[in-house]
N, C-alpha and C positions, 0 to 999 in steps of 0.2 A: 468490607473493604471496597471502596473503587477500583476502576479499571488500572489506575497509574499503580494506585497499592498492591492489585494482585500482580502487576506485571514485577514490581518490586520484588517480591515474595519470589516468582517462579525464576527471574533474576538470581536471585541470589542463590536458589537452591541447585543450580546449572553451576557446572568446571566452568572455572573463568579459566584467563590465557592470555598472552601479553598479543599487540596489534603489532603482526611484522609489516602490512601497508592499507592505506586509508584514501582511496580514493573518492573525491567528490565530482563526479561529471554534469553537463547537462540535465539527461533525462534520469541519472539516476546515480545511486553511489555503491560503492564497494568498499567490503573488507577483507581480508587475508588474516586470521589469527595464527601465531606462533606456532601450533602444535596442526593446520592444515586446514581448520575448518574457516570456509567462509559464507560471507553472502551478499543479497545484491540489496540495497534499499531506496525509500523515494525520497525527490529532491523535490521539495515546492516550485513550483511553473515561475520562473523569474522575469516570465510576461506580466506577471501579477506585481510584483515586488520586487526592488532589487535585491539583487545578492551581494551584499556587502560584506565583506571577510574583520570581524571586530579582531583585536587583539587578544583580549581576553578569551573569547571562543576558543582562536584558535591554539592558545598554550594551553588551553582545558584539554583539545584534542588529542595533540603530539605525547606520544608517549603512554596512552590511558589504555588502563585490559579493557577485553569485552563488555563486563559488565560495567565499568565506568562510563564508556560508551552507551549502553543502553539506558543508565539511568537518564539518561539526558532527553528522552523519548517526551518530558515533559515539556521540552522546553518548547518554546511557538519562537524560536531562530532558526531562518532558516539553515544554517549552518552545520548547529547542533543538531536538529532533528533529521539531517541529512544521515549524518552520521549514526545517529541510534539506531533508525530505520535498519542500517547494513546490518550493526553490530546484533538488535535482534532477531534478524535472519538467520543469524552465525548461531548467535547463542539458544533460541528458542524455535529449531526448525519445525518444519511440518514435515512429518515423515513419511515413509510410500502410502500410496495412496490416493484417494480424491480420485475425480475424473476431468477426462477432457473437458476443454471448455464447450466444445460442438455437441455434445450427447447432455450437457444441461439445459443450454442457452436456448433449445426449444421450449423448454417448460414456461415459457414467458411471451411465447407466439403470439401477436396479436394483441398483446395487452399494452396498456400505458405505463411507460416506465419513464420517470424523473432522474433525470443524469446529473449531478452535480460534477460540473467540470468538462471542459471541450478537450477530448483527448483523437486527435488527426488521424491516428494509426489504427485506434479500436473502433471507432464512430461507424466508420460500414460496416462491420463484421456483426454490429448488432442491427442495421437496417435489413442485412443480408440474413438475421436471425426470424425477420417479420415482427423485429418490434415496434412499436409506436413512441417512437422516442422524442421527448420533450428536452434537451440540453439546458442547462441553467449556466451560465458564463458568461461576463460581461464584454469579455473581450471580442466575442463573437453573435452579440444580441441581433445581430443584424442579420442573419444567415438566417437559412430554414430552419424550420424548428430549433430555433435558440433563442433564449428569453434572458434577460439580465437575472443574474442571479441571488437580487432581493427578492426573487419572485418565486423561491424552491418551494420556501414552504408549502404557497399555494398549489404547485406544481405536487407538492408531496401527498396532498391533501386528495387531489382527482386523478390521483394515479393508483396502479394495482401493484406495482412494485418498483424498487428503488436501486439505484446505482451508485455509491459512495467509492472516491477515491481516499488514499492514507490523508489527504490533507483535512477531511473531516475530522480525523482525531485530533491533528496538532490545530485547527481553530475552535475544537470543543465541539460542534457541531452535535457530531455522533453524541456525544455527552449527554447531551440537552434535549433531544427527541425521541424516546427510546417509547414514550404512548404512539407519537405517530408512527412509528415503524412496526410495531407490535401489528398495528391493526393492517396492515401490507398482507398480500401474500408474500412475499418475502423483500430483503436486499440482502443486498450485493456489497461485499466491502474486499475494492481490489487493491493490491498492492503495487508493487516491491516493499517490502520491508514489515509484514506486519508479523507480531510474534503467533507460534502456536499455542494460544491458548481460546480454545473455541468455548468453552463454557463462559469465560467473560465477556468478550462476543456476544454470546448468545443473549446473554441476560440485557445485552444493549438494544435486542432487538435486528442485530445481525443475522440472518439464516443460511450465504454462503461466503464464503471467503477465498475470494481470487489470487492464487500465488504463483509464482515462476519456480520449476523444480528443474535442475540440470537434469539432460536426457543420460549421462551420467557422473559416479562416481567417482574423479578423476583430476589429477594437478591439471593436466590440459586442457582440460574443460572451465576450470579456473583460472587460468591463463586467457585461455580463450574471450572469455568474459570481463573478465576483467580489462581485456584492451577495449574492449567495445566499451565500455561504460568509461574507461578515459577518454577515447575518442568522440566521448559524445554521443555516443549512440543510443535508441530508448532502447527497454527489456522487449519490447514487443517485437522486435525488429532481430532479437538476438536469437541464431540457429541453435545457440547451445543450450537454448532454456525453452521452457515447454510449460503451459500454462495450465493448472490444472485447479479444479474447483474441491473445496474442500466443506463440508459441512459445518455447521455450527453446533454445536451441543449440548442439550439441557442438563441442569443438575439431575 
């Protein structure tokens, strides 16, 4: 099976539950399921694209369980993929666990790492890591170390490890380079929104996976979050979530 078929599969075998609210923000989206559980997921950079709201998307949305939700993880709109992102955070968590982002992000000291994607809030925390970071984004090819981002692959090729945000998945990317990342000492596949399933992952050539875990268990904490991600706010920026690294792991 593929990556879309096993997330199908671990989909379906998850408690669905009806969507009591469905928030699409800015920097990221949100869901609330009926019986408590929720999650936070990613919304593609609408510096890149617009974000046009179809018709169609959005009566597919209203009204759809989790896993209706999630199955939409295929889709490259950005709408839909907004919304699966949340929904597989809800339906396919990462559980305790993983480690802070600051006790990994040394392991990568000094080496060359290929960024796919200009992200404002993360960018120093990995210069402040001692990485040697190359950004690939077109939107910011004019800045220091930023290069237009037909230029990854090469970028992939003389580097020693690698930075993928979720929009690798929804434009196939990750799909399709799974020899070059193999030969990496590792990447990086950060989210909001990506499901727990690290042996698919892994077989991608993923080796950590970057997630936001509530600091805790709690309606208020989900309240909390949830305004901030209506308000537009990114997850980087949110007090109530806490970013932690989570391995990838082989059959």
């Amino acid at each position: 099976m593929n990556f879309f078929e096993e997330l199908a599969a671990a989909a379906g075998r998850s408690e669905d539950a009806g969507v009591a609210r469905l928030v699409l923000g800015w920097h990221a989206s949100f869901v609330l399921a009926e019986d408590g559980r929720w999650g936070v997921g990613f919304v593609p950079d609408s510096m890149k694209e617009a974000h046009t709201a179809r018709s169609v998307h959005t009566g597919a949305l209203i009204g759809a369980s989790l896993s209706r939700l999630a199955g939409l993880y295929v889709s490259p709109f950005p709408q839909e993929f907004a919304a699966a992102t949340a929904a597989c955070a809800a339906l396919l968590p990462f559980r305790d666990g993983g480690l802070p982002l600051d006790l990994v992000m040394p392991d990568a000291r000094g080496d060359r790492v290929a960024v796919l994607g200009y992200e404002r809030d993360l960018l120093p925390f990995m210069r402040d890591w001692g990485w040697r970071v190359a950004v690939f984004d077109d939107r910011v090819a004019n800045r220091p170390d930023c290069f237009p981002q037909e230029d990854f692959s090469r970028g992939v090729s003389e580097a020693e490890w690698v930075w993928l945000s979720s929009e690798a998945i929804r434009d196939r990317w990750l799909l399709s380079t799974r020899e070059a990342l193999l030969r990496k000492k590792g990447c990086f596949l950060q989210g909001p929104g990506l499901p727990s399933l690290p042996r698919s992952f892994k077989k991608l050539g993923v080796t950590h996976l970057v997630v936001p875990s509530p600091v805790e268990e709690s309606s208020e904490v989900a309240r909390t979050v949830e305004a901030h991600v209506a308000a537009g706010g990114s997850p980087w920026l949110c007090e109530e979530l806490v970013w932690r690294v989570h391995a990838a792991q082989g059959l």
